[in-house]
Backbone bond lengths (Angstrom), bond angles and torsions (degrees), N, CA, C in turn:
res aa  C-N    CA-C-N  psi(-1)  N-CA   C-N-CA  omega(-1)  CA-C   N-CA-C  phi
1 X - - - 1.457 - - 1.508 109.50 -
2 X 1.547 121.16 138.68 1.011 114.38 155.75 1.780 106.53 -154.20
3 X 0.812 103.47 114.54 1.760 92.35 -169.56 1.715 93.31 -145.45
4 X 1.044 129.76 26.04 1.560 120.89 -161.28 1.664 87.76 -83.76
5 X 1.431 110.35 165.75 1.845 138.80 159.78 1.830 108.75 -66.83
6 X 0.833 121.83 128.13 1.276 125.54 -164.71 1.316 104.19 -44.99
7 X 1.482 108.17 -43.15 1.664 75.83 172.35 1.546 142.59 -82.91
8 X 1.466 95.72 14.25 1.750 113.65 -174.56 1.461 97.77 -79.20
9 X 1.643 112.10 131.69 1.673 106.49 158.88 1.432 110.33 -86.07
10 X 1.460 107.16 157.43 1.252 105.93 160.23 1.980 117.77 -94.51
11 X 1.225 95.36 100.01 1.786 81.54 -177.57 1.386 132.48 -57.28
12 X 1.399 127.93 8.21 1.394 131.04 177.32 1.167 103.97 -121.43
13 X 1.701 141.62 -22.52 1.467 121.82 -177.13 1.892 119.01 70.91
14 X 1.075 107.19 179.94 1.327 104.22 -174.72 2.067 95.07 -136.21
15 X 1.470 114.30 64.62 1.332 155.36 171.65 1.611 76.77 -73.08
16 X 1.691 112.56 133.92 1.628 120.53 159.24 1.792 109.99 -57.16
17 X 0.920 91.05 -40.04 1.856 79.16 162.37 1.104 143.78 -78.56
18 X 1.330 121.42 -5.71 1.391 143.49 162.33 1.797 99.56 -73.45
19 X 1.592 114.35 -60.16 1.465 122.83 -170.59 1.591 104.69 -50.23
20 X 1.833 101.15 -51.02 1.467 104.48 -171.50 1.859 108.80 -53.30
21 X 0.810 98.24 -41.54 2.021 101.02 173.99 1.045 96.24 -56.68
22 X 1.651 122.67 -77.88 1.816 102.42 -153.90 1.600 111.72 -61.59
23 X 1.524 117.76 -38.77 1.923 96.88 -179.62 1.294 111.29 -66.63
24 X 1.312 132.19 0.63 1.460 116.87 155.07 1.165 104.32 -69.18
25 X 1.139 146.68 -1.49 1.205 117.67 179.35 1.642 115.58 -104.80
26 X 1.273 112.41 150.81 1.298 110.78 -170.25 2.055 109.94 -124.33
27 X 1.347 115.51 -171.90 1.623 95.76 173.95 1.540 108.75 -90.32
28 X 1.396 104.51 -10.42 1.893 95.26 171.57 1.584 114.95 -70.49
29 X 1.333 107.14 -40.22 1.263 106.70 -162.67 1.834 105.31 -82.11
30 X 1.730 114.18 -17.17 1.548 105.95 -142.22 1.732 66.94 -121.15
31 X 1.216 127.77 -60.04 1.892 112.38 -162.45 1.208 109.55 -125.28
32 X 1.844 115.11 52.18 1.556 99.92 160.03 1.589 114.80 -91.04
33 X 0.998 127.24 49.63 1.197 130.94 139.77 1.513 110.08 -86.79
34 X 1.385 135.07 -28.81 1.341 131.45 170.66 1.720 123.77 -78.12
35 X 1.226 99.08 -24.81 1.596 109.45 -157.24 2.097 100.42 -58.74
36 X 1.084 104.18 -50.82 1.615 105.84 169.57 1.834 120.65 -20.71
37 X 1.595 92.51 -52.41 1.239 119.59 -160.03 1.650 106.67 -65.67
38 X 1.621 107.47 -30.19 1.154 104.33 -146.47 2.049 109.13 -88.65
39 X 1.579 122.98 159.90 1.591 120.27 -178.39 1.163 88.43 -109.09
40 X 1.467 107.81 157.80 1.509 120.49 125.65 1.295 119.09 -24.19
41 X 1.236 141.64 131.66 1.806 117.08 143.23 1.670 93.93 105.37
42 X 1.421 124.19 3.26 1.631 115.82 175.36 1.407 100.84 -81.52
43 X 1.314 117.79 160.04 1.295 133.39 135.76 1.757 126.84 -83.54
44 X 1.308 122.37 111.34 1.373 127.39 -170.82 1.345 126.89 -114.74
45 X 1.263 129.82 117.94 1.588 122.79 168.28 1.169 134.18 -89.50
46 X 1.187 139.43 124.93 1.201 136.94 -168.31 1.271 120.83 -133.57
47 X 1.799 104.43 105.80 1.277 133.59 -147.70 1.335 101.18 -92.85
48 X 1.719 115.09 125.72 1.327 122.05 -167.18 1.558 135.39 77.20
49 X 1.424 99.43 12.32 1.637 106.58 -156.38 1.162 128.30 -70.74
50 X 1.575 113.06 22.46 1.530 112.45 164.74 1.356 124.69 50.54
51 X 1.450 115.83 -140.17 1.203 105.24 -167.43 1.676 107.04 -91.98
52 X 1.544 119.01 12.65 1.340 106.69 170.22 1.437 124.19 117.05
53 X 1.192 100.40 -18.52 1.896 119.88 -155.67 1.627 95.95 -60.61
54 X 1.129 121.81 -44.76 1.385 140.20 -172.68 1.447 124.78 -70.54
55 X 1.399 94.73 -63.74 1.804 121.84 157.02 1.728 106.34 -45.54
56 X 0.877 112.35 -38.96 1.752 108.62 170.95 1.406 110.12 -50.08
57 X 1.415 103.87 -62.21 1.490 105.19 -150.93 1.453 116.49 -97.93
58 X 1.576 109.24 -1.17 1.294 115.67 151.73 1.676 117.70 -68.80
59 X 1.206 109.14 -33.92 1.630 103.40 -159.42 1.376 87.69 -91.37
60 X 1.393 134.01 -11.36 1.810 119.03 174.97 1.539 106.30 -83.17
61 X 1.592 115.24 -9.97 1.682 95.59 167.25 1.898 109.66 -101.70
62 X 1.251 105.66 2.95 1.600 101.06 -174.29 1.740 103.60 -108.84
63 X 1.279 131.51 -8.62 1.565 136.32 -152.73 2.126 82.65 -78.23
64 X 0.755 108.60 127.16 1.358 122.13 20.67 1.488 128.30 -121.41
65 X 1.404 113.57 31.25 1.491 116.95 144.41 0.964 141.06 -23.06
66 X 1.157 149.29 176.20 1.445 148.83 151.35 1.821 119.17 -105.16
67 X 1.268 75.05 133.92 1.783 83.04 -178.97 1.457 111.16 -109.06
68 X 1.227 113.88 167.54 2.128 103.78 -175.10 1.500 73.83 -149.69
69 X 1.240 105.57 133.44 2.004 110.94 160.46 1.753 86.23 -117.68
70 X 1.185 93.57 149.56 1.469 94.65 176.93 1.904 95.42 -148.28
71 X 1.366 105.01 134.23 1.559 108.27 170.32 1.854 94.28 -144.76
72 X 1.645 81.40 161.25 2.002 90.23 175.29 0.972 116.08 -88.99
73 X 1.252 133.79 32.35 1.667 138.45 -157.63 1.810 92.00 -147.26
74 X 1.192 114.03 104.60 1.536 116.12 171.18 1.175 93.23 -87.50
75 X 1.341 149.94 28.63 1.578 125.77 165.42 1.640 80.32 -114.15
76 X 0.779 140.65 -55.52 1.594 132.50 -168.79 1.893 113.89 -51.46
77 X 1.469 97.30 -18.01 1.519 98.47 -164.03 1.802 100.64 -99.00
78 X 1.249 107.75 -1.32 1.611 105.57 170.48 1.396 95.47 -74.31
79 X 1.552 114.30 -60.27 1.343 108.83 178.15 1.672 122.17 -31.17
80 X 1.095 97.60 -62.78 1.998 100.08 169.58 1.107 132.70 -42.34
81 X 1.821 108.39 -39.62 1.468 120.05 152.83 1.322 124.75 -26.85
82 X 1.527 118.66 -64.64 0.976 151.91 -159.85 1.684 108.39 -83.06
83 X 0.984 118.56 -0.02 1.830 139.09 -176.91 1.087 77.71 -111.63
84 X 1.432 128.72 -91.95 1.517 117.64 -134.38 1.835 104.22 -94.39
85 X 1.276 131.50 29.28 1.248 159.33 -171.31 2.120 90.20 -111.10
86 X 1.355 106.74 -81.88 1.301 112.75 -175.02 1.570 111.33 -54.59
87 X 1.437 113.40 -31.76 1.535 93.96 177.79 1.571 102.23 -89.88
88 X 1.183 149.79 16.62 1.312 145.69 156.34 1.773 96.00 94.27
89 X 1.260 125.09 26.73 1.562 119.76 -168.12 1.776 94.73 -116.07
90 X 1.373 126.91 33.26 1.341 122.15 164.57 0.980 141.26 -39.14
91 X 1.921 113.29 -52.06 1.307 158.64 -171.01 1.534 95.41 -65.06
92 X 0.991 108.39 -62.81 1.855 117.25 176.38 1.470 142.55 -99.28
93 X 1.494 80.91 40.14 1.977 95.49 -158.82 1.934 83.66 -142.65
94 X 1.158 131.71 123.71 1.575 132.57 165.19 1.702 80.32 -138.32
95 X 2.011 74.28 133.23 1.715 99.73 170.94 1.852 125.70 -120.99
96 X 0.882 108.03 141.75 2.074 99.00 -146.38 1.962 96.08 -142.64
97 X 1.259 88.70 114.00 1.647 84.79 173.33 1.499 118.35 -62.43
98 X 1.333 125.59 159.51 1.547 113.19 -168.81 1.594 119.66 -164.31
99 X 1.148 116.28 175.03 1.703 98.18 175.83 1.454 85.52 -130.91
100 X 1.467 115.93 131.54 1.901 121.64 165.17 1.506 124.33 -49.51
101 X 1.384 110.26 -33.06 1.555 118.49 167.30 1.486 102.91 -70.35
102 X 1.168 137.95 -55.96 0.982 127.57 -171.13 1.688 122.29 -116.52
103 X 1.735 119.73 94.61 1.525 119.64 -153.00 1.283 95.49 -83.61
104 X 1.190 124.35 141.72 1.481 155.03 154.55 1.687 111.49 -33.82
105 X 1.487 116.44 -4.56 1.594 111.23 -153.50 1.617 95.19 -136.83
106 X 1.686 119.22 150.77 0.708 145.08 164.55 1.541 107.21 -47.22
107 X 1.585 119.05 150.96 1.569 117.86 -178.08 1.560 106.12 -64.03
108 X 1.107 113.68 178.64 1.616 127.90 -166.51 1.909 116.31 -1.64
109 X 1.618 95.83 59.84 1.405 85.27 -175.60 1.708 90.09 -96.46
110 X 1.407 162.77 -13.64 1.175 165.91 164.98 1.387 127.11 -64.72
111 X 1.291 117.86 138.87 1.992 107.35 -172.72 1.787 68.60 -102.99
112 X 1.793 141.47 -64.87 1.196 130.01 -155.17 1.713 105.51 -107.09
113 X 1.535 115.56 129.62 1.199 104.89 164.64 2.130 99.02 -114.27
114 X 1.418 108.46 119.86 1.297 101.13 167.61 1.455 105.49 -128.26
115 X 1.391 96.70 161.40 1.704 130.45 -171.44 1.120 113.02 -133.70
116 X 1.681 129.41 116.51 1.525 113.54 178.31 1.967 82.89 -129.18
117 X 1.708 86.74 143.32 1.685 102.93 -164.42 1.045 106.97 17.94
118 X 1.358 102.72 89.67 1.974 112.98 154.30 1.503 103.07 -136.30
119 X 1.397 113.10 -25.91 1.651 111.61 -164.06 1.839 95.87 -58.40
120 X 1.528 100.81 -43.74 1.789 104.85 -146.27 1.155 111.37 -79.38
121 X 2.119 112.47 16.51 1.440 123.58 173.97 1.445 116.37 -103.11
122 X 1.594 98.56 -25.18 1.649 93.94 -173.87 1.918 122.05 -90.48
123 X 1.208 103.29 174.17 1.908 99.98 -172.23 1.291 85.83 -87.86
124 X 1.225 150.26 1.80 1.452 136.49 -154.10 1.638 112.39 -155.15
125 X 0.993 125.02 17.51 1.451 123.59 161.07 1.432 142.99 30.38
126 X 1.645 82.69 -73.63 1.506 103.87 162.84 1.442 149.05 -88.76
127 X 1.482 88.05 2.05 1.655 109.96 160.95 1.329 111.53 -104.55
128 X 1.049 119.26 28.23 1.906 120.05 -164.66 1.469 53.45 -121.68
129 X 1.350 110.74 -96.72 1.840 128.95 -143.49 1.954 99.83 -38.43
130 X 1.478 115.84 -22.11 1.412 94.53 163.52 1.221 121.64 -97.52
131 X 0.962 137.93 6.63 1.588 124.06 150.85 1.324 120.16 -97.26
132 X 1.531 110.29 -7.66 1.645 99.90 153.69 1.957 107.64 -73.70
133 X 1.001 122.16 -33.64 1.446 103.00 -174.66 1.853 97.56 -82.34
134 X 1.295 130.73 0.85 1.494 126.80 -168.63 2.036 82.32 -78.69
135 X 1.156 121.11 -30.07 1.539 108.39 -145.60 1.533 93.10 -113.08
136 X 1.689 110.72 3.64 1.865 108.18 166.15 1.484 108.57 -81.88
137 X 1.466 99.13 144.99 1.751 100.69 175.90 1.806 99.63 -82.33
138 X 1.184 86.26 136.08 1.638 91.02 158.45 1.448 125.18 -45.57
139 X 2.341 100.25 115.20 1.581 123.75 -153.38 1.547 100.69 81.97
140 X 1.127 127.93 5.18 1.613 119.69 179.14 1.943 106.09 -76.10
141 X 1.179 83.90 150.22 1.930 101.55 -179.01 1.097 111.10 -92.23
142 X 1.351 110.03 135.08 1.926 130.96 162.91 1.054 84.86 -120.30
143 X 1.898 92.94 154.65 0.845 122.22 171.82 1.431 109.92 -168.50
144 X 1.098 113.46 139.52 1.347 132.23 -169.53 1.285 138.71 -141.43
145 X 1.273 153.56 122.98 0.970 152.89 -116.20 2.025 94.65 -158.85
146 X 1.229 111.86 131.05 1.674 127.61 168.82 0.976 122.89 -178.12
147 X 2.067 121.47 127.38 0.982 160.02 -136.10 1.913 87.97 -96.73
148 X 1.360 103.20 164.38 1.004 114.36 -179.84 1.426 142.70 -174.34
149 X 1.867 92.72 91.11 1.555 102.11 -149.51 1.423 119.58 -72.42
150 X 1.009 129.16 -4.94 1.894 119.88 159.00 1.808 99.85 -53.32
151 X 1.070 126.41 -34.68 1.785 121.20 -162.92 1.529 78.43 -83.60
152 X 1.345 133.88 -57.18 1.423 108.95 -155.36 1.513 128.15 -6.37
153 X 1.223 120.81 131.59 1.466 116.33 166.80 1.281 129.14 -112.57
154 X 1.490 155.75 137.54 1.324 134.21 148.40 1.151 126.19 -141.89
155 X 1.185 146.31 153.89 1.411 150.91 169.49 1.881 111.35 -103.96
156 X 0.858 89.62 139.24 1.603 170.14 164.06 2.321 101.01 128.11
157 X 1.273 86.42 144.13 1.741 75.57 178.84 1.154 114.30 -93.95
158 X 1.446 114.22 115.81 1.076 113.93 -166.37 1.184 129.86 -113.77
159 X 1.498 159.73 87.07 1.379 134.26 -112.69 1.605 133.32 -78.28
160 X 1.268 101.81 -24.23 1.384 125.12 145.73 1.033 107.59 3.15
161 X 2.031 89.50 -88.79 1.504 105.26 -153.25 1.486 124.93 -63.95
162 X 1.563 102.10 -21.84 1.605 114.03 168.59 1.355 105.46 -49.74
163 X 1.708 111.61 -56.94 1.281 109.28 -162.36 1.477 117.34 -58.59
164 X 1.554 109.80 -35.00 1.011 109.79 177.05 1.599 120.27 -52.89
165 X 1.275 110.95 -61.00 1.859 123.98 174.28 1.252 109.82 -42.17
166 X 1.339 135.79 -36.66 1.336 148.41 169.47 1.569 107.99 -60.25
167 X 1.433 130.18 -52.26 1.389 116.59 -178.55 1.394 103.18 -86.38
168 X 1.815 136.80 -17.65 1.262 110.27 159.18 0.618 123.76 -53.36
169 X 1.473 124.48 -47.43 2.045 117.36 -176.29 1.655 119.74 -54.01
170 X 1.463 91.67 -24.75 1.917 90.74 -165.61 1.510 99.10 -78.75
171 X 1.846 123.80 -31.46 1.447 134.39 -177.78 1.150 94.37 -48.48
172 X 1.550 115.95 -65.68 1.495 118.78 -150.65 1.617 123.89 -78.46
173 X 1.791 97.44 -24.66 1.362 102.29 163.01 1.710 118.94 -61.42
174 X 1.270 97.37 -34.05 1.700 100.76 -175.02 1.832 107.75 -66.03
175 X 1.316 100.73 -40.08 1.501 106.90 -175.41 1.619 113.30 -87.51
176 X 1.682 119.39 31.87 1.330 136.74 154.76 1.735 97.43 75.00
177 X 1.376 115.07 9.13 1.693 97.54 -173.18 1.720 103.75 -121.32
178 X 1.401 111.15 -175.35 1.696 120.85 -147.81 1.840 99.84 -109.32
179 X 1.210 133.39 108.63 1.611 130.94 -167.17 2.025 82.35 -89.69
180 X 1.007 125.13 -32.22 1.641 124.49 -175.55 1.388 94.02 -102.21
181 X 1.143 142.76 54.74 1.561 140.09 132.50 1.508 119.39 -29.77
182 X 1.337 100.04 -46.55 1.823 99.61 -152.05 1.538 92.87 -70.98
183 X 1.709 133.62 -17.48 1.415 118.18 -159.80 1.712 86.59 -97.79
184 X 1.430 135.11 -17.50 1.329 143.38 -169.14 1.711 99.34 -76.64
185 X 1.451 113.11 -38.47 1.702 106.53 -149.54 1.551 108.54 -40.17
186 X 1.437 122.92 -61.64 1.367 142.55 -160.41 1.731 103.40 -42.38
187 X 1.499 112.31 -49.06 1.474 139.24 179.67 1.473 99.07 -56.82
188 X 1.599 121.91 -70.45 1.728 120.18 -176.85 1.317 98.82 -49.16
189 X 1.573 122.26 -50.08 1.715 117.57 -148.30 1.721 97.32 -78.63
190 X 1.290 121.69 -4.81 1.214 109.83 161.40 1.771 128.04 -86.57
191 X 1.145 85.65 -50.60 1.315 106.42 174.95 1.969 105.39 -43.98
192 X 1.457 117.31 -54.48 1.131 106.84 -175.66 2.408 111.68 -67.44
193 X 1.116 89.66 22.24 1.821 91.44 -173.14 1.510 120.14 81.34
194 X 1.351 110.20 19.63 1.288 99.19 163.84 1.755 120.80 -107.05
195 X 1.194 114.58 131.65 1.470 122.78 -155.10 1.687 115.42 -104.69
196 X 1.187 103.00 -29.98 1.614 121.99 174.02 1.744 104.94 -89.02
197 X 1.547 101.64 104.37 1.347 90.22 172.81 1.884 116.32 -136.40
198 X 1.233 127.75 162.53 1.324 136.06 170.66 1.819 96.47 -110.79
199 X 1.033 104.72 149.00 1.444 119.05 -177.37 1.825 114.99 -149.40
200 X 1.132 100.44 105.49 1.424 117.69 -172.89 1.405 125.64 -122.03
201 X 1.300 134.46 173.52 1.604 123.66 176.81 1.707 83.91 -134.36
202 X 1.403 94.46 171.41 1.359 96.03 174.41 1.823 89.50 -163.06
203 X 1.589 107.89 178.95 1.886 111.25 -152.82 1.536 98.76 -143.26
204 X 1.586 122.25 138.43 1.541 114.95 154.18 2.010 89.06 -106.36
205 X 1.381 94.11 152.44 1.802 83.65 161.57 1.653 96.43 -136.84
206 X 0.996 102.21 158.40 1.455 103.60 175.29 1.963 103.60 -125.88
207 X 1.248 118.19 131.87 1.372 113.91 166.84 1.877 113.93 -150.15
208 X 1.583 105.23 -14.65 1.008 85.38 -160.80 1.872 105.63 -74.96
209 X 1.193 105.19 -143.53 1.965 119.68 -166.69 1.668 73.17 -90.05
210 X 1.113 126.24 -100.75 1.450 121.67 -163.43 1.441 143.04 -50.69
211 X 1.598 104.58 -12.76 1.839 129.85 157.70 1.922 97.49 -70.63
212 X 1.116 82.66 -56.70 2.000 84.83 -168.12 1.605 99.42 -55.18
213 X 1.080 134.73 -43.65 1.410 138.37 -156.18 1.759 108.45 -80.23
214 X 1.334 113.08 -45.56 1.568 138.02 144.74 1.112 123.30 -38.32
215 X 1.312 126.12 -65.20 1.743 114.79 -176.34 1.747 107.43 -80.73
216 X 1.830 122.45 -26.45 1.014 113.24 172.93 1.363 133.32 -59.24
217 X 1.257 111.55 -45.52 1.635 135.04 145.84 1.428 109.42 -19.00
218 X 1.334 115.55 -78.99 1.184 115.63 -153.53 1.620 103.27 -76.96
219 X 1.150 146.01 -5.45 1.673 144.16 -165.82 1.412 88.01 -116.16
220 X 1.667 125.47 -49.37 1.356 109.52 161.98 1.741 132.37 -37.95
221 X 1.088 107.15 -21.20 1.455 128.11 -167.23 1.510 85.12 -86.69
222 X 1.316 99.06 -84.41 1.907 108.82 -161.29 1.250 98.94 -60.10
223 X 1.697 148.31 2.99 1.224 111.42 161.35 1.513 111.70 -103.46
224 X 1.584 129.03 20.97 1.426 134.24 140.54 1.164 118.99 -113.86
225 X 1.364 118.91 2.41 1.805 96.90 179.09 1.427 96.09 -141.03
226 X 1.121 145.81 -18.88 1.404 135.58 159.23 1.450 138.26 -37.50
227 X 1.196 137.78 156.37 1.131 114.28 160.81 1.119 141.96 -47.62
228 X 1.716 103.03 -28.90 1.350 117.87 175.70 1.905 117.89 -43.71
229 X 1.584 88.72 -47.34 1.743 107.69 -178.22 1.364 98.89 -61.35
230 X 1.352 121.62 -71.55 1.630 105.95 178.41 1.322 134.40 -48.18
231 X 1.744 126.70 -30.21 1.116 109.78 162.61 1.676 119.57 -60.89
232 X 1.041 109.90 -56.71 1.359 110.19 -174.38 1.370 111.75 -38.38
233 X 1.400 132.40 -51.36 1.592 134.00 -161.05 1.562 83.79 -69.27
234 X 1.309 123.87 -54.09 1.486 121.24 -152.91 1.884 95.12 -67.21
235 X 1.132 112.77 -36.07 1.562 102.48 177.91 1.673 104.27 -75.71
236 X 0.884 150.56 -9.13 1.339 149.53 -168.27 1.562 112.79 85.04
237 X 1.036 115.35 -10.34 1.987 117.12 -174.91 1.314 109.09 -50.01
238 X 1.591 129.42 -43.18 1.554 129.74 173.10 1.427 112.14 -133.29
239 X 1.140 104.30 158.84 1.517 118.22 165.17 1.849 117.67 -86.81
240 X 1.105 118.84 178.91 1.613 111.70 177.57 1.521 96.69 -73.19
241 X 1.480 135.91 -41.01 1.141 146.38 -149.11 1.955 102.52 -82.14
242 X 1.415 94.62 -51.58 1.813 100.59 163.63 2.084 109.70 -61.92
243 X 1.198 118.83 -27.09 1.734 122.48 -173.59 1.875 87.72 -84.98
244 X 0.925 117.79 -50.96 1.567 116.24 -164.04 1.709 101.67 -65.51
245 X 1.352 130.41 -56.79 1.300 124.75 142.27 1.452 132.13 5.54
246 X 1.742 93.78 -78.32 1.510 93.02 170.25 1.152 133.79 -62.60
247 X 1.576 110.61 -42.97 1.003 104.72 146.48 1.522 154.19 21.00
248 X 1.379 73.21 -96.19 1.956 117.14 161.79 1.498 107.35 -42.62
249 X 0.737 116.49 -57.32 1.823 119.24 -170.30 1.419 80.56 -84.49
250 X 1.194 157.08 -109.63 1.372 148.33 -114.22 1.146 106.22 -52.22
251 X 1.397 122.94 -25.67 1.665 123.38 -171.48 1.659 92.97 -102.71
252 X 1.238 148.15 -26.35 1.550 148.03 164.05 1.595 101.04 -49.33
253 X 1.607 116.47 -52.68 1.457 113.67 -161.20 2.048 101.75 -76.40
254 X 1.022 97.87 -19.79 1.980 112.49 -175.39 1.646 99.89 -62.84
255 X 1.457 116.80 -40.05 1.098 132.27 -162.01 1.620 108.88 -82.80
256 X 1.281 121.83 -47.89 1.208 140.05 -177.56 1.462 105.48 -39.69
257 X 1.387 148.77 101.01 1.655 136.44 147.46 1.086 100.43 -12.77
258 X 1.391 143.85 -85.28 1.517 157.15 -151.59 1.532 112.71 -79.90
259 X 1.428 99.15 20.36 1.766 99.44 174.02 1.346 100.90 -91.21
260 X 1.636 101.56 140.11 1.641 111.42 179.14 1.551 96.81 -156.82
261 X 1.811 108.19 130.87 1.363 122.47 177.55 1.229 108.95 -156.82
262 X 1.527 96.61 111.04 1.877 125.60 160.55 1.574 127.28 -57.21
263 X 1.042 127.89 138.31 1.270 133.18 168.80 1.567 113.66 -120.24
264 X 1.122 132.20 101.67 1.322 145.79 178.92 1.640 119.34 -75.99
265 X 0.987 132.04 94.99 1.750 142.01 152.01 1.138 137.53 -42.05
266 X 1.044 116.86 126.42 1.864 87.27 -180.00 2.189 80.86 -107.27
267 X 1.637 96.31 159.50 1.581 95.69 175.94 1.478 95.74 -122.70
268 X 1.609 105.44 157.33 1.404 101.80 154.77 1.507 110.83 -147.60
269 X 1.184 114.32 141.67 1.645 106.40 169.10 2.045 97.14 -121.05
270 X 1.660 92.13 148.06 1.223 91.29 173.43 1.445 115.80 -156.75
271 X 1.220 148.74 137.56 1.507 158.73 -138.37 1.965 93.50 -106.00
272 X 0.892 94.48 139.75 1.389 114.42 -173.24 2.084 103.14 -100.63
């Protein structure tokens, strides 16, 4: 994701370990709460869409629709190229740099506008979520998707990882945006005028030997070499010696047989 207003940071960056997370993600795993919803023959936007992973596999159940992924990061959107290039969905996939406050598109040109974790980056939410419903046709679908790290869960307790969850919240509070989005969505998606709503949660878990070894890796990574790590030192919240730490535990809990960690969503779909 990157779609913030110039003055929005993005607190994770687009660090290969940040990327390696989002192309794991796919639309089974990241928006089957939407997939039901979706025709042949829609037109869909897909707000923040990174490197694509998602945007693929939406536009292979809607083609021959049109799909638009749009992110503010033209180096992330070659990547997307290159998703919906390899699955042969070119023809029906256009990718457009963009800002979420302000959409690139004529009013109700969309039957689907979806967003998975983009809300819980920006200072403004609810002016994103109204110009995603400005560009739904009347009966058009939102849908939205946000993570939500106060629920985080994991076993073995390890103190680390607290510590860690503790200086995300303080990063992200400093950088004006929401780390508990997913329990907020229902609240923004009203607030921006939409009145018809579904309200759902949805889960990644990670436990096995090769999930545990995978997600530890990669947060081990982003909490020294991400952006995440540089904001923080540059705000004063940690030292390299407090990031190397965490570190430490994220790759201790990877290791553990009996390591297990949830990620909690909040979902929403809602009719325009």
């Amino acid at each position: 994701m990157s779609t913030e207003r110039s003055g929005d940071v993005y607190t994770h960056g687009h660090h290969p370990s940040v990327l390696a997370s989002h192309t794991w993600r796919t639309a089974e795993n990241s928006a089957a709460y939407l997939l039901d919803r979706l025709r042949p023959g829609q037109d869909l936007l897909d707000v923040g869409c990174g490197p694509g992973t998602i945007t693929a596999g939406l536009a292979a159940r809607l083609a021959p629709g049109r799909v638009v992924g749009l992110d503010r990061d033209a180096g992330v959107l070659e990547k997307a190229r290159g998703a919906v290039e390899r699955d042969g969905l070119g023809r029906h996939v256009e990718l457009v740099t963009g800002d979420v406050y302000d959409l690139p598109f004529r009013d109700a040109r969309f039957d689907v506008v979806h967003a998975h974790q983009v809300l819980q980056h920006l200072t403004d939410p609810v002016a994103a979520l109204g110009e995603m419903r400005r560009v739904l046709r009347p009966g058009g679908l939102l849908a939205v998707r946000d993570s939500d790290y106060a629920a985080m869960t994991w076993y073995p307790d390890i103190p680390g990882l607290g510590e860690w969850n503790e200086l995300y919240h303080r990063l992200t509070r400093a950088n004006g945006a929401e780390a508990d989005a997913g329990r907020r969505l229902h609240v923004w998606v009203r607030q921006a005028g939409f009145t018809e709503l579904e309200v759902s949660a949805g889960t990644w878990c990670f436990q096995t030997t090769e999930e545990r070894t995978w997600w530890s890796s990669l947060w081990a990574d982003r909490v020294t070499a991400s952006a995440f790590a540089r904001q923080a030192l540059e705000a004063g919240f940690a030292t390299e010696e407090d990031l190397a730490r965490l570190a430490a535990a994220w790759r201790a809990w990877g290791e553990d047989p009996e390591g297990w960690f949830t990620v909690l969503h909040g979902q929403v779909l809602a009719r325009r």
